[in-house]
C-alpha positions as CSV (number, residue, x, y, z in Angstrom):
1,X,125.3,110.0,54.1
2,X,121.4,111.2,53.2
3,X,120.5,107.7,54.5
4,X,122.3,107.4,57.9
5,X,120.4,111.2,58.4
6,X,117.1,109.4,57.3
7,X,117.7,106.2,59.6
8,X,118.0,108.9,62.7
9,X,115.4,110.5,62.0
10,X,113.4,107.4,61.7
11,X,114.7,106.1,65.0
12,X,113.9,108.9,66.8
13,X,110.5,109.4,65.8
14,X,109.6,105.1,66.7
15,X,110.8,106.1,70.0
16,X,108.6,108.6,70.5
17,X,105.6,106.6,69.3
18,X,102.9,105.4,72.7
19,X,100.8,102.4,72.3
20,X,97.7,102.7,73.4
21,X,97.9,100.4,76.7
22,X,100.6,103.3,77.8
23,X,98.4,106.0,76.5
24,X,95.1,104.5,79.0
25,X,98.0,103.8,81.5
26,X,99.0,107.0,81.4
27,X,95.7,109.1,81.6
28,X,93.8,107.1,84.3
29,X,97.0,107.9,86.4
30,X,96.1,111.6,85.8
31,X,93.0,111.3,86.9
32,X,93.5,109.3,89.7
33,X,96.1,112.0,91.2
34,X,93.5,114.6,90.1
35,X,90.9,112.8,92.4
36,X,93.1,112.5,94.9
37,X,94.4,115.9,94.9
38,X,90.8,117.5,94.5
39,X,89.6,115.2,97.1
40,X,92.8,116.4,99.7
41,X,91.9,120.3,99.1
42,X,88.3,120.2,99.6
43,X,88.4,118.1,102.8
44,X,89.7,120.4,105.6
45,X,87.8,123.3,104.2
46,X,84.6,121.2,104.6
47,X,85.8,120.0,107.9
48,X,87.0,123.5,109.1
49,X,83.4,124.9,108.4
50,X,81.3,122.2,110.1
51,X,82.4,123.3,113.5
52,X,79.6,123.5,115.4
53,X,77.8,126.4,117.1
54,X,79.1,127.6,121.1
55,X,76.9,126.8,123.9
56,X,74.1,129.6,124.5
57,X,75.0,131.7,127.6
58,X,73.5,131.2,130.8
């Protein structure tokens, strides 16, 4: 019985286990939807304060 509980426990634990491949696959999605999502905020406040001036009054 101790070993089926030990053969579980083993089980569960390779499962968890990310090779490195998934590990750089992983991250460099992260930062790409960081980038993105940094890029996608800081756009229209850029372009929202670049209006330009009115005409002078004549």
């Amino acid at each position: 019985m101790k070993k089926d509980i030990n053969k579980n426990q083993e089980n569960k634990s390779e499962k968890k286990v990310m090779t490195r491949k998934q590990a750089l696959k992983k991250a460099g999605l992260l930062s790409l939807t960081t980038a993105s999502m940094m890029l996608l905020m800081k756009t229209p406040a850029k372009a929202q304060g670049s209006t330009p001036a009115p005409p002078p009054a004549w």
